[in-house]
N, CA, C and O of each residue as an XYZ file, in Angstrom:
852
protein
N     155.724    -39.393     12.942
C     156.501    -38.192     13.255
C     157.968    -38.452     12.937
O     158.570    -39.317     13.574
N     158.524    -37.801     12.058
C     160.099    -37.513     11.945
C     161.000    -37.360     12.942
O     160.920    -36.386     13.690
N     161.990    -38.314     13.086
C     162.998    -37.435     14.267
C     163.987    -37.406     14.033
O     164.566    -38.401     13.595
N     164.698    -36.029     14.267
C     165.827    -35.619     14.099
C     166.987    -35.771     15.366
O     166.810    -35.647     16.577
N     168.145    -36.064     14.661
C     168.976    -36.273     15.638
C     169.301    -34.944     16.315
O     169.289    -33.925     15.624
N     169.598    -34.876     17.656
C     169.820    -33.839     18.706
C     170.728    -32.710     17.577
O     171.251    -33.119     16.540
N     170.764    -31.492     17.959
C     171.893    -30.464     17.487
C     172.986    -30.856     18.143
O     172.853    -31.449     19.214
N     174.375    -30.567     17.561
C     175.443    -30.566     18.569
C     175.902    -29.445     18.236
O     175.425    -28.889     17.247
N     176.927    -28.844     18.971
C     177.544    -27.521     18.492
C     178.746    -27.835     17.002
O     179.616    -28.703     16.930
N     178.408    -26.893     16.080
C     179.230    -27.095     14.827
C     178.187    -27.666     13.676
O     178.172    -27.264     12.513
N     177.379    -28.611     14.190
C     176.150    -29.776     13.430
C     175.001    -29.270     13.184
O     174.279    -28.467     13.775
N     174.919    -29.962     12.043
C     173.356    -29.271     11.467
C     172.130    -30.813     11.531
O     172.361    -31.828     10.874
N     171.209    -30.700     12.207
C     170.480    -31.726     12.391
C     169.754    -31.758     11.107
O     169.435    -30.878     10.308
N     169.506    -33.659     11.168
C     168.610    -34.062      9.683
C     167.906    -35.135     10.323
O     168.211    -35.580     11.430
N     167.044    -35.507      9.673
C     165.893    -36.696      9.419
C     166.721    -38.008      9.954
O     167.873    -38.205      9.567
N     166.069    -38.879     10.857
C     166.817    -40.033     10.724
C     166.520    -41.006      9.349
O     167.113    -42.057      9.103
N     165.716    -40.540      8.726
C     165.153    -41.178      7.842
C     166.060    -41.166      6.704
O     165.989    -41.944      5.753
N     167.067    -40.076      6.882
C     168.018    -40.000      5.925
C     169.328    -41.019      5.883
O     170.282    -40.783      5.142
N     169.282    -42.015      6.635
C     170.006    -42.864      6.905
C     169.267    -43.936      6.149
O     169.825    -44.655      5.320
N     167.854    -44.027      6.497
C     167.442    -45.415      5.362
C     167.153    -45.271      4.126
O     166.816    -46.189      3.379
N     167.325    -43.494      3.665
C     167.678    -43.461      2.048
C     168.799    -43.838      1.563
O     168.919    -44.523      0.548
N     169.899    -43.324      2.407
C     171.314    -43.765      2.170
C     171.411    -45.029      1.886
O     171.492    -45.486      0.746
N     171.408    -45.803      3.151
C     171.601    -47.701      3.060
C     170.524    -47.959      1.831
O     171.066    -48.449      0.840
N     169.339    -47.764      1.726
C     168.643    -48.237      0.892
C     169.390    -48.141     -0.973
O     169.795    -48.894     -1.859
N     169.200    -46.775     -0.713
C     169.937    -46.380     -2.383
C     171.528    -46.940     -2.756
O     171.816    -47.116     -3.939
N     172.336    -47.155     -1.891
C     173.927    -47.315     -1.589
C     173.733    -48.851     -1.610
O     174.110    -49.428     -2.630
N     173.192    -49.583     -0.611
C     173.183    -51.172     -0.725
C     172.852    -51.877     -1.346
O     173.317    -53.004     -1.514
N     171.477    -51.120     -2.116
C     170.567    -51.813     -2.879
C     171.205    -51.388     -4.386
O     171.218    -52.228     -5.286
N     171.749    -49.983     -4.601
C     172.296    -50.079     -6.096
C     173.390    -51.336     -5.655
O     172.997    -52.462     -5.959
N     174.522    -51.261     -5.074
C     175.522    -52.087     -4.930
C     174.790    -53.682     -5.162
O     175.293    -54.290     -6.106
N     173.934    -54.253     -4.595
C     173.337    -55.425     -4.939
C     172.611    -55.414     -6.190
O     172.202    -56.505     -6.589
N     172.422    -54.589     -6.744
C     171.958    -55.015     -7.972
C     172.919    -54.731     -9.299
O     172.785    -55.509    -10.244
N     174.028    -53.485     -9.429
C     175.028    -53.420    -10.273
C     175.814    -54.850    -10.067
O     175.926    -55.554    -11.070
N     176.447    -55.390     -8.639
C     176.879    -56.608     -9.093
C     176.368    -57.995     -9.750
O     176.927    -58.835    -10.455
N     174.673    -57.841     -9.054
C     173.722    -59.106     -9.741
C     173.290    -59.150    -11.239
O     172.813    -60.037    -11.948
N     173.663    -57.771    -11.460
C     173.379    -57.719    -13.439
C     174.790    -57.981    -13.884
O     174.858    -58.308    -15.069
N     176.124    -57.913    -13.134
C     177.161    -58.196    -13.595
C     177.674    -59.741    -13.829
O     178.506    -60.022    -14.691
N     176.995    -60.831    -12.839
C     177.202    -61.676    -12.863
C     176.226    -62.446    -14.024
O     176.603    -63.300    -14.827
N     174.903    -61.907    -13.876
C     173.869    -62.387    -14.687
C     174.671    -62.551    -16.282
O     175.097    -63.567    -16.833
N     174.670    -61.108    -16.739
C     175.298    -60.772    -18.165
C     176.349    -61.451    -18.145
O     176.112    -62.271    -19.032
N     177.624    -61.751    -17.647
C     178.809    -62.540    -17.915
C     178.676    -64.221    -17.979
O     179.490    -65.051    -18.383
N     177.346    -64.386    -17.428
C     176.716    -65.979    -17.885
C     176.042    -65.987    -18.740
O     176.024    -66.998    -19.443
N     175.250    -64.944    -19.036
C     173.818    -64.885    -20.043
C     175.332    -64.700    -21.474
O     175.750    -65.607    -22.194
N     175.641    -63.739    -21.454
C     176.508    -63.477    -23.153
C     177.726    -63.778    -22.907
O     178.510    -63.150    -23.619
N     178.295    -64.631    -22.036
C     179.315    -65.256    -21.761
C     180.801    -64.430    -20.964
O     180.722    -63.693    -19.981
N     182.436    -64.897    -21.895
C     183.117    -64.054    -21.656
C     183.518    -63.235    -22.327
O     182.954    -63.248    -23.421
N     184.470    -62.258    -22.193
C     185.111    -61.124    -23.208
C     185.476    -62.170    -24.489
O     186.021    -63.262    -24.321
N     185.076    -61.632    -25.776
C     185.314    -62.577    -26.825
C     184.231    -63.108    -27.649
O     184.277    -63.153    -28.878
N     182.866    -63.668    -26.641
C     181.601    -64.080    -26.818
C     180.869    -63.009    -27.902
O     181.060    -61.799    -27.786
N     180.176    -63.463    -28.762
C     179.457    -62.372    -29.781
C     178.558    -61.647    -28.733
O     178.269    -62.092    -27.623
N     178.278    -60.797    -29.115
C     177.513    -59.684    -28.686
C     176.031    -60.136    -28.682
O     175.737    -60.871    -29.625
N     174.963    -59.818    -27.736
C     173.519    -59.926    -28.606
C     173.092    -58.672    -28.360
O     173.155    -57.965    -27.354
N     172.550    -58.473    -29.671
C     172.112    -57.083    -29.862
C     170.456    -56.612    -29.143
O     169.447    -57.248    -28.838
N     170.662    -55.876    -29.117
C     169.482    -55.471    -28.312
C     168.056    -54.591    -28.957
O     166.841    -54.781    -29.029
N     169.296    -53.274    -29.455
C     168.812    -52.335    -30.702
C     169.644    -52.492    -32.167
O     170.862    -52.315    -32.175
N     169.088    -52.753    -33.108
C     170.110    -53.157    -34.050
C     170.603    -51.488    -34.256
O     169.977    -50.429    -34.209
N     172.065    -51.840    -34.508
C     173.267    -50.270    -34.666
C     173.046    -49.607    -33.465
O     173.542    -48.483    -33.543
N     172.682    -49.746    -32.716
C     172.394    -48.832    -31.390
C     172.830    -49.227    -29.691
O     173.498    -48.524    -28.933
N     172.230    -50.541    -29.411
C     172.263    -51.072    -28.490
C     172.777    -52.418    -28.331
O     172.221    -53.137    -29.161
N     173.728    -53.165    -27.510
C     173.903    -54.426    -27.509
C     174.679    -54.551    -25.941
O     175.129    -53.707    -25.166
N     174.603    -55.757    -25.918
C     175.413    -56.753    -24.598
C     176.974    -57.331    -25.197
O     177.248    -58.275    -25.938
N     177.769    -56.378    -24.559
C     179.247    -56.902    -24.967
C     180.106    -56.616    -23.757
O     180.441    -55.584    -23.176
N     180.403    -58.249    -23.543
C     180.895    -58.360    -22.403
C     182.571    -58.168    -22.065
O     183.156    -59.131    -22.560
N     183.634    -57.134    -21.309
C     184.630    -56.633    -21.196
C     185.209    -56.901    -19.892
O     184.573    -57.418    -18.974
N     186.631    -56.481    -19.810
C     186.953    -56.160    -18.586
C     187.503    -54.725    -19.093
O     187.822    -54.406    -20.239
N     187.523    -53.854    -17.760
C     188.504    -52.503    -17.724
C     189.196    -52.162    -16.407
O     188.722    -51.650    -15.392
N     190.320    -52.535    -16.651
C     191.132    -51.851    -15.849
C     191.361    -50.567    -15.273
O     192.269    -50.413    -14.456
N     190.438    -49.408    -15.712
C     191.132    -48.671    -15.351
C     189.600    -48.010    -14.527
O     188.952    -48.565    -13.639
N     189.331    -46.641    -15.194
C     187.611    -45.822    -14.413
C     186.884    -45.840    -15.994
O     187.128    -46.445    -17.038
N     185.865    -44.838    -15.562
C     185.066    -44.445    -16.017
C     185.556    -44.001    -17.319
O     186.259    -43.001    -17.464
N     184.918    -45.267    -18.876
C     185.242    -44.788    -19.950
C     186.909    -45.369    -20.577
O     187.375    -45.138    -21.693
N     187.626    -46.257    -19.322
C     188.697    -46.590    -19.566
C     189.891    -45.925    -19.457
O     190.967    -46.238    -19.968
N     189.530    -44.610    -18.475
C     190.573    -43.928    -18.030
C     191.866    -44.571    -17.138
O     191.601    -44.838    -15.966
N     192.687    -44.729    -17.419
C     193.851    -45.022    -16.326
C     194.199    -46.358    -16.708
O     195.058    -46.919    -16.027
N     193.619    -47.049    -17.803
C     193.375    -48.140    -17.937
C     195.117    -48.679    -18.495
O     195.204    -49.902    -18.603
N     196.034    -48.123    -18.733
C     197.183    -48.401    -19.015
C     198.282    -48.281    -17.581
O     199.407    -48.740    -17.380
N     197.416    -47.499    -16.797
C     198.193    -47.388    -15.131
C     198.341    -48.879    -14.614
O     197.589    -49.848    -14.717
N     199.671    -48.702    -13.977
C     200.608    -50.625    -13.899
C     198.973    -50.667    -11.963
O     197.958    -51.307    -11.690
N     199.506    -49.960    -11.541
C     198.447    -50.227    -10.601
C     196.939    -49.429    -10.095
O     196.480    -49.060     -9.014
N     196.467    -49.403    -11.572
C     195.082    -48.841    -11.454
C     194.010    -49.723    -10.764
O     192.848    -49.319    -10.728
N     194.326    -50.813    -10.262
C     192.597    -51.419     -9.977
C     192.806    -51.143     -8.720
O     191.836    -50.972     -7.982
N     194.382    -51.025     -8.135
C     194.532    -50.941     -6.589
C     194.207    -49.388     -5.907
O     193.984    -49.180     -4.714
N     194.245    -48.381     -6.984
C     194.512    -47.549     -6.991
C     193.059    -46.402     -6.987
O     192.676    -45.346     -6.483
N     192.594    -47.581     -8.018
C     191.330    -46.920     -7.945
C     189.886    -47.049     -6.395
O     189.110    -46.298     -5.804
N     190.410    -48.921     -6.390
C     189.865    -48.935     -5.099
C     190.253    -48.219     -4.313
O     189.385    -47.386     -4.051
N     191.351    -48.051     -3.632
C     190.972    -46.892     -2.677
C     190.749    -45.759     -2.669
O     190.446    -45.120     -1.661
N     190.873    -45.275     -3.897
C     189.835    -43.974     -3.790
C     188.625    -43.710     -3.828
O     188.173    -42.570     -3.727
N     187.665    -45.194     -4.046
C     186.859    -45.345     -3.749
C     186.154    -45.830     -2.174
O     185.048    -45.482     -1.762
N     186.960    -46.557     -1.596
C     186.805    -46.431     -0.417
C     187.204    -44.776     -0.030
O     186.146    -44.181      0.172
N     187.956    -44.196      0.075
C     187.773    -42.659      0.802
C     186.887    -41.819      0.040
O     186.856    -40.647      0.416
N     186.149    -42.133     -0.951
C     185.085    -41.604     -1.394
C     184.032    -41.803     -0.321
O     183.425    -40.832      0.131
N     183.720    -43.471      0.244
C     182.734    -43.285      0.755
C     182.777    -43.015      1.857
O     181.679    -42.806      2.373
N     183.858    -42.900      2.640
C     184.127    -42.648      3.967
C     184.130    -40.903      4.510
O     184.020    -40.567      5.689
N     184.314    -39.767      3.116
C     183.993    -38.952      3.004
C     182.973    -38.360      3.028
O     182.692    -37.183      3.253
N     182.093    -39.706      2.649
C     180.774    -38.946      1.750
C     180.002    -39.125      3.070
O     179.176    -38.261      3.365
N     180.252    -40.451      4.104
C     179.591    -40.913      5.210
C     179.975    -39.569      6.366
O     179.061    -39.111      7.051
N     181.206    -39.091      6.473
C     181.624    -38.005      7.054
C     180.655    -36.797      7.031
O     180.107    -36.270      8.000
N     180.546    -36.423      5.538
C     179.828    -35.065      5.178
C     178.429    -35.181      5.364
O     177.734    -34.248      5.766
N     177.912    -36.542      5.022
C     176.312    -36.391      5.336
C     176.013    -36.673      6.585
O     174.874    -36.239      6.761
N     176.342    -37.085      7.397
C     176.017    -37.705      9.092
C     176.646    -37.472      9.867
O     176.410    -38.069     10.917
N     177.688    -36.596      9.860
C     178.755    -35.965     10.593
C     178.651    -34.615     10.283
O     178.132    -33.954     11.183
N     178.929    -34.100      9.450
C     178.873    -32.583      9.242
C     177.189    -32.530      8.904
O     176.747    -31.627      8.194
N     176.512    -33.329      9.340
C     175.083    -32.586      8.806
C     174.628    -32.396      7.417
O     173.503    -31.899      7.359
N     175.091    -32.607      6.467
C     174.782    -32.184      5.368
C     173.546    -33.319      4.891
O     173.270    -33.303      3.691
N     172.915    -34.139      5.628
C     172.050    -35.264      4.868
C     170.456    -34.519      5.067
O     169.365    -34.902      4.645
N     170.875    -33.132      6.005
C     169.440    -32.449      6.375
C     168.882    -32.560      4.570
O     167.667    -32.758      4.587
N     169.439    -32.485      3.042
C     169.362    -31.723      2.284
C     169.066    -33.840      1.309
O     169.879    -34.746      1.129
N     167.553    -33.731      0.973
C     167.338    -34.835      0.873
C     167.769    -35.131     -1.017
O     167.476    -36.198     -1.556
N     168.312    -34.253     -1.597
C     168.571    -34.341     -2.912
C     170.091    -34.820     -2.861
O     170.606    -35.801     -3.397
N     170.736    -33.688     -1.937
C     172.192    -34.502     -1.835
C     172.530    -36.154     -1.164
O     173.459    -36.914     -1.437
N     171.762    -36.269     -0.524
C     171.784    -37.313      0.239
C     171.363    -38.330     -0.747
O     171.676    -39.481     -0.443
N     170.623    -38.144     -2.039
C     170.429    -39.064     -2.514
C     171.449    -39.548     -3.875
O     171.799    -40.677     -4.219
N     171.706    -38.418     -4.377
C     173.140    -37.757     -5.086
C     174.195    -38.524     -4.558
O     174.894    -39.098     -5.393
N     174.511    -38.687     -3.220
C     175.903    -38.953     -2.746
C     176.050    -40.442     -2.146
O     176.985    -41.014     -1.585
N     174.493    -40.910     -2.560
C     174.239    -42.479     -2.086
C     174.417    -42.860     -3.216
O     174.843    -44.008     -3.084
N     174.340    -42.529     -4.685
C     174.241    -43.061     -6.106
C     175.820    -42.671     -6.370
O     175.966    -42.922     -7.566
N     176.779    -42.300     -5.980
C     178.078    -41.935     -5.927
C     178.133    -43.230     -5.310
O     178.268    -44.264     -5.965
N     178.018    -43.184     -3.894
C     178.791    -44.312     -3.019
C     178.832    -45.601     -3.752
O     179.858    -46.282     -3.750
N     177.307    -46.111     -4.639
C     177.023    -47.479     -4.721
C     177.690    -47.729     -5.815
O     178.344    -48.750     -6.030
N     177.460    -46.250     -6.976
C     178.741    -47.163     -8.114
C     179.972    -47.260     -7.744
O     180.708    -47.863     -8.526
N     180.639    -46.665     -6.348
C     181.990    -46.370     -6.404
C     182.426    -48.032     -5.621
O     183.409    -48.749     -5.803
N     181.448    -48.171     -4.892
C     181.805    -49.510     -4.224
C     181.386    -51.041     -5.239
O     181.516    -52.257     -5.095
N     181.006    -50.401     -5.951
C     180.466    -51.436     -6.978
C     181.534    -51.991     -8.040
O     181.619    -53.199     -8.263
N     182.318    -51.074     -8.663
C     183.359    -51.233     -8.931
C     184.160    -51.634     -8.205
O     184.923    -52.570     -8.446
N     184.100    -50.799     -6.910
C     185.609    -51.263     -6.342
C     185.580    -52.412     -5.893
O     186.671    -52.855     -5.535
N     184.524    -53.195     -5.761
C     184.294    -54.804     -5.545
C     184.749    -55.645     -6.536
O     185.076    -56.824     -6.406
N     184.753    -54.827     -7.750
C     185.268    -55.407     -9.046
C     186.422    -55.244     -9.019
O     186.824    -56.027     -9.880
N     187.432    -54.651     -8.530
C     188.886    -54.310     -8.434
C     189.555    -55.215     -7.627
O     190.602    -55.800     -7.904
N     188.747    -55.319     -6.381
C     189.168    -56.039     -4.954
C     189.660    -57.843     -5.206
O     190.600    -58.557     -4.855
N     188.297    -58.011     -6.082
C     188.292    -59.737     -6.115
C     188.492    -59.850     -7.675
O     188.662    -61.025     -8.001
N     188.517    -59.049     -8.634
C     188.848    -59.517    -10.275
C     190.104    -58.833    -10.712
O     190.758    -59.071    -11.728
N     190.322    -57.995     -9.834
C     191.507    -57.327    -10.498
C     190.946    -55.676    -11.672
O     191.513    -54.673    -12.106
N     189.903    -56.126    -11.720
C     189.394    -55.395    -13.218
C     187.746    -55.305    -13.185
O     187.028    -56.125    -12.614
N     187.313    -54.203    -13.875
C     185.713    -54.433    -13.822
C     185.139    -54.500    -14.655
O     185.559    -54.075    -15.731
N     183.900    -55.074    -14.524
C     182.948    -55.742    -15.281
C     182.512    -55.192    -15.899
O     182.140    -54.226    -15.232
N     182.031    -54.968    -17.503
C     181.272    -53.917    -18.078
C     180.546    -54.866    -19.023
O     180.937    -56.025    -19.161
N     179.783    -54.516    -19.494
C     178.357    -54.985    -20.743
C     177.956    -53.847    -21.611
O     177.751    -54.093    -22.799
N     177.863    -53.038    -21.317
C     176.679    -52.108    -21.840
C     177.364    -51.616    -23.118
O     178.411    -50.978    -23.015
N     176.960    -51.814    -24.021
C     178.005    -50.893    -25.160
C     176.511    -50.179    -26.297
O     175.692    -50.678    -27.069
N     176.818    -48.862    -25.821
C     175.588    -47.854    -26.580
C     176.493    -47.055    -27.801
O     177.530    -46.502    -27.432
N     176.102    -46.988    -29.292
C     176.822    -46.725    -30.263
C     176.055    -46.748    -30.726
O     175.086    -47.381    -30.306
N     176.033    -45.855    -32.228
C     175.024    -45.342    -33.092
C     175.700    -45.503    -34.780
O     176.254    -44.538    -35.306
N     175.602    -46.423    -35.273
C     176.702    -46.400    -36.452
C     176.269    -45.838    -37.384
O     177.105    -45.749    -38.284
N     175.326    -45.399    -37.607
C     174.941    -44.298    -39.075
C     175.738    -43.370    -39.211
O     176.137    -42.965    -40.302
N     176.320    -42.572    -37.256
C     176.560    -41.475    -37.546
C     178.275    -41.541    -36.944
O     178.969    -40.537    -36.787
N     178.706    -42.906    -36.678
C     180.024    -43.030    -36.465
C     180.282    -42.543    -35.108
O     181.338    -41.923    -34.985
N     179.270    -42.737    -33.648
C     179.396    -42.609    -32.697
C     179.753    -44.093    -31.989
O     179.366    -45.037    -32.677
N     180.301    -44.396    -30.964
C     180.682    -45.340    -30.440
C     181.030    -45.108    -29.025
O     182.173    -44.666    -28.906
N     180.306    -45.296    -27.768
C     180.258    -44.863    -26.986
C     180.878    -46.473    -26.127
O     180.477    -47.628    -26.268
N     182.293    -45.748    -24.996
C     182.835    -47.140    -24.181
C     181.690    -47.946    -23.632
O     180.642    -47.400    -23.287
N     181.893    -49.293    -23.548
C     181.235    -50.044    -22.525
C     181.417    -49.625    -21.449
O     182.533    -49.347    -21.010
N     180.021    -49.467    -20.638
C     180.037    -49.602    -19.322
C     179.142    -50.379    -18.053
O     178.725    -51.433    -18.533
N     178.927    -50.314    -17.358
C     178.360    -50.738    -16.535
C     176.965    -50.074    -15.930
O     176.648    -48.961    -16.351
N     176.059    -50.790    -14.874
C     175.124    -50.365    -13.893
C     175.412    -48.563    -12.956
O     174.872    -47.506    -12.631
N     176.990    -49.556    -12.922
C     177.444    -48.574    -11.419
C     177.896    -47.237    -12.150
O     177.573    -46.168    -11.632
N     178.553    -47.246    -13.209
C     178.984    -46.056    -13.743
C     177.705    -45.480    -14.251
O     177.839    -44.351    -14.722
N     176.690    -45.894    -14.270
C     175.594    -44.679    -14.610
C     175.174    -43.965    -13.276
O     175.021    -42.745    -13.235
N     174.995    -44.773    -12.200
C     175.133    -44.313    -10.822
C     175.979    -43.210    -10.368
O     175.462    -42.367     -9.635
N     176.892    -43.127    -10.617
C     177.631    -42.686    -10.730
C     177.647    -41.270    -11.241
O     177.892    -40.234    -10.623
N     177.278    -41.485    -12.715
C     177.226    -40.102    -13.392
C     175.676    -39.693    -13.265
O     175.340    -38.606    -13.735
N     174.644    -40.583    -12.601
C     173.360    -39.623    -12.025
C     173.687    -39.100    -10.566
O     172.971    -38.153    -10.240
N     174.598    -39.499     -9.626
C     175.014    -39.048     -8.592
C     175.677    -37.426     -8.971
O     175.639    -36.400     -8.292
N     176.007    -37.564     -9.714
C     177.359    -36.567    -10.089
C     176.119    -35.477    -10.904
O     175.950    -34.426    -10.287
N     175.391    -35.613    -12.007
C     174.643    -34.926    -12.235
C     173.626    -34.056    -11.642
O     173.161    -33.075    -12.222
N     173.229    -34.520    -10.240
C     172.288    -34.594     -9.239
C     172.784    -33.369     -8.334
O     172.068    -32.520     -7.802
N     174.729    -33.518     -8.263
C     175.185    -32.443     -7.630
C     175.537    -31.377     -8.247
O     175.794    -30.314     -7.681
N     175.582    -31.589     -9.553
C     175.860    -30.816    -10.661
C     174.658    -29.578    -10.663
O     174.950    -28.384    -10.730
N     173.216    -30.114    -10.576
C     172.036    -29.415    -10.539
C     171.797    -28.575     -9.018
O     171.042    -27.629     -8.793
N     172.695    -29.262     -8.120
C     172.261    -28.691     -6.673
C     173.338    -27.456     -6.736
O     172.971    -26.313     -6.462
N     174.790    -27.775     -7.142
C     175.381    -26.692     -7.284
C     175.161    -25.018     -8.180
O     175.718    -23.923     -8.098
N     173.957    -25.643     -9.073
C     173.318    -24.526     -9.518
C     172.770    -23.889     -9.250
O     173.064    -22.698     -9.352
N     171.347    -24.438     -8.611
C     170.337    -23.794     -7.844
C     170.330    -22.712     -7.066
O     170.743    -23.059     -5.960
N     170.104    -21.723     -7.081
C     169.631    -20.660     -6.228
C     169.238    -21.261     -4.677
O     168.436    -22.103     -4.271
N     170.529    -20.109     -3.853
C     170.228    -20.695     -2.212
C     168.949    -20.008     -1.910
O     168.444    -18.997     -2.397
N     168.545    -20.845     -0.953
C     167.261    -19.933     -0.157
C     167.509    -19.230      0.483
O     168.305    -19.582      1.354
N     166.937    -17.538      0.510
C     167.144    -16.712      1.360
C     167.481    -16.769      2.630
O     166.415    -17.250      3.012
N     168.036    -16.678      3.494
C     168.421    -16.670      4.821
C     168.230    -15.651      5.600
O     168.879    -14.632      5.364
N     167.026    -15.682      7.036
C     167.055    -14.975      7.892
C     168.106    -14.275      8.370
O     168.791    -15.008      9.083
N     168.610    -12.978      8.277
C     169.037    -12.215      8.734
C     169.209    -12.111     10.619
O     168.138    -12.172     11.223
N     170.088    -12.009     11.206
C     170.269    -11.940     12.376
C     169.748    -10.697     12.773
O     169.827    -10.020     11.748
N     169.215     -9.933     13.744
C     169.293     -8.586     14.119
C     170.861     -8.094     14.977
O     171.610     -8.769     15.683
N     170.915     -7.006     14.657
C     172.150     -6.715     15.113
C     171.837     -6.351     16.440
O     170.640     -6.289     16.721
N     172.928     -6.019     17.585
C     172.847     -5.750     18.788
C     171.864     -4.065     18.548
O     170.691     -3.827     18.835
N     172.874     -3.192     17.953
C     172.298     -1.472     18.365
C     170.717     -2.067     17.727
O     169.701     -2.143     18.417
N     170.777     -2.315     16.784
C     169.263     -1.959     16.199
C     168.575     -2.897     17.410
O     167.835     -2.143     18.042
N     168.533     -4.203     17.958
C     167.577     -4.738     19.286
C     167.816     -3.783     20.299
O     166.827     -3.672     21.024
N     168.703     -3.095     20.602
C     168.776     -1.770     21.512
C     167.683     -1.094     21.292
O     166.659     -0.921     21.953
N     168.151     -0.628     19.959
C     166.682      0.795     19.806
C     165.796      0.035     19.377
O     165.422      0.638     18.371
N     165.429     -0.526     19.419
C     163.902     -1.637     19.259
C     163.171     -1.568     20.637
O     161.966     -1.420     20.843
N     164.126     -1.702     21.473
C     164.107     -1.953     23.242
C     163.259     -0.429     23.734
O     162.255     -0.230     24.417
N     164.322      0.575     22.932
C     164.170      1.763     23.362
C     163.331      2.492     23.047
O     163.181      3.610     23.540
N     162.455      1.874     21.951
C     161.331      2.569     21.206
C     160.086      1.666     21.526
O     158.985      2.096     21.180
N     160.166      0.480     22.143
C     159.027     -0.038     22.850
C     158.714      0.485     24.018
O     157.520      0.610     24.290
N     160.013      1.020     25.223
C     160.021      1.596     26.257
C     159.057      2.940     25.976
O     157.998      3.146     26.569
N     159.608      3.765     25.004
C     158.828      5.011     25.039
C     157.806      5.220     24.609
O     157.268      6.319     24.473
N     157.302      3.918     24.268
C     155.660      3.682     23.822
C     155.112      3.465     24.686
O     153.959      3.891     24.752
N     155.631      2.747     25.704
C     154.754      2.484     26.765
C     154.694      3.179     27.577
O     153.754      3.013     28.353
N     155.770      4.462     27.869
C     155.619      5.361     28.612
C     154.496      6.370     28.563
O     153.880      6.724     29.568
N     154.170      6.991     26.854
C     153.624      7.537     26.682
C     152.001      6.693     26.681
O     150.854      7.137     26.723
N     152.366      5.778     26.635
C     150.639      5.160     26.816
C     150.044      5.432     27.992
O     148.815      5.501     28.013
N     150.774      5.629     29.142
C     151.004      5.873     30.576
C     150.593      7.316     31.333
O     150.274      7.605     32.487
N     150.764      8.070     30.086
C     150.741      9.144     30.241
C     149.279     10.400     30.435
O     149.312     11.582     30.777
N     147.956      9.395     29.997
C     147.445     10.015     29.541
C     146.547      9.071     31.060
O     145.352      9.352     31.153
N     146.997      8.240     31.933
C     146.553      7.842     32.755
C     146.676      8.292     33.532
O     145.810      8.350     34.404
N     147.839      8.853     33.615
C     148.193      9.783     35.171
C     147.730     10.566     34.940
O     147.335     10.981     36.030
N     147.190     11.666     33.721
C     147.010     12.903     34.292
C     145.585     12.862     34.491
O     145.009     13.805     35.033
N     144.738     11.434     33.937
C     143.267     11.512     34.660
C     143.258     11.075     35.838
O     142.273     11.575     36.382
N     143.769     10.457     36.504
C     144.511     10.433     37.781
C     144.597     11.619     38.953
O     144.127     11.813     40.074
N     145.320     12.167     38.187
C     145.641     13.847     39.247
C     144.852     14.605     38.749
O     144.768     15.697     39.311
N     143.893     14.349     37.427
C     142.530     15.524     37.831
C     141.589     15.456     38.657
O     141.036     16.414     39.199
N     141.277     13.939     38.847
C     140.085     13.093     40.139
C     141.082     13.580     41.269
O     140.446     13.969     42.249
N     142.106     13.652     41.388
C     141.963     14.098     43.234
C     141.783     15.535     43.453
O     141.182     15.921     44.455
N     142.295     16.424     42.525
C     141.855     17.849     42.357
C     140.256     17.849     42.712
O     139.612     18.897     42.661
């Protein structure tokens, strides 16, 4: 049996179970974006090290640092790694706010959406905290057609499936919502059950007062 935490006034109750999707998806990406980060920076060495290819023209292991986000944004900012960490910490402190505080984890797509946010955001920012800079490998490029796509990482795909995930929820069609009844109309609801039952009543009394006649 599922249990939900109590209602409070303002709060929308959810699954406790939505707490061990969170930790699960959030801790467990975070332990494994950093364990492929360390792996790859021993397996193909450091920034500099040849590449090994994976897909020839397509796919390979090329090992980087980036200073800055996603794609190498900010990457010329004098204090982007500091900068970025903490907006990654109030990312997740937000995100912990909105799903378990404001209720929003009732909704098991976001909750999983905003756990794949948290883990690349802390994943990096672990890379900011203790390197200064983060770790990237992944370099996907297509040279026939002169595409060349930045290195990135585990966590930045996390990231952009988190982000995609809300991208699709923000689309979706809400579910209809029960309508409240208004006060007059439960009035005359009241008032039209009353005069049903009156008249049901009616046809009792008058066999009633014909038996004592």
């Amino acid at each position: 049996m599922t249990k939900v935490h109590a209602q409070q006034p303002g709060r929308s109750t959810y699954p406790q179970s939505r707490w061990l999707l969170f930790g699960v998806v959030a801790l467990g990406g975070v332990a494994f974006d950093l364990a492929t980060k360390a792996w790859m920076f021993r397996f193909v060495g450091e920034p500099g090290s040849p590449a090994v290819s994976i897909v020839p023209n397509m796919l390979e292991l090329r090992t980087t640092y980036n200073t800055g986000a996603l794609w190498g944004f900010g990457n010329a900012w004098r204090y982007s790694p500091l900068v970025f960490a903490l907006l990654s910490v109030a990312v997740t402190l937000f995100v912990l706010y909105w799903l378990f505080i404001r209720g929003a984890a009732r909704d098991f797509w976001l909750t999983l959406g905003l756990a794949l946010i948290t883990a690349g955001a802390l994943g990096n920012c672990y890379d900011r905290l203790v390197f200064g800079k983060v770790r990237d490998f992944v370099h996907f490029h297509i040279d026939p057609i002169g595409f060349d796509c930045a290195i990135f990482n585990f966590a930045d795909n996390m990231l952009l499936l988190g982000a995609a995930i809300l991208v699709i929820l923000a689309l979706r069609p809400e579910a209809p919502r029960d309508q409240p009844v208004s006060q007059p109309d439960a009035e005359s609801s009241r008032s039209a059950e009353s005069a049903k039952a009156a008249r049901s009543t009616e046809p009792a009394a008058d066999s009633s007062a014909s038996a004592r006649s």
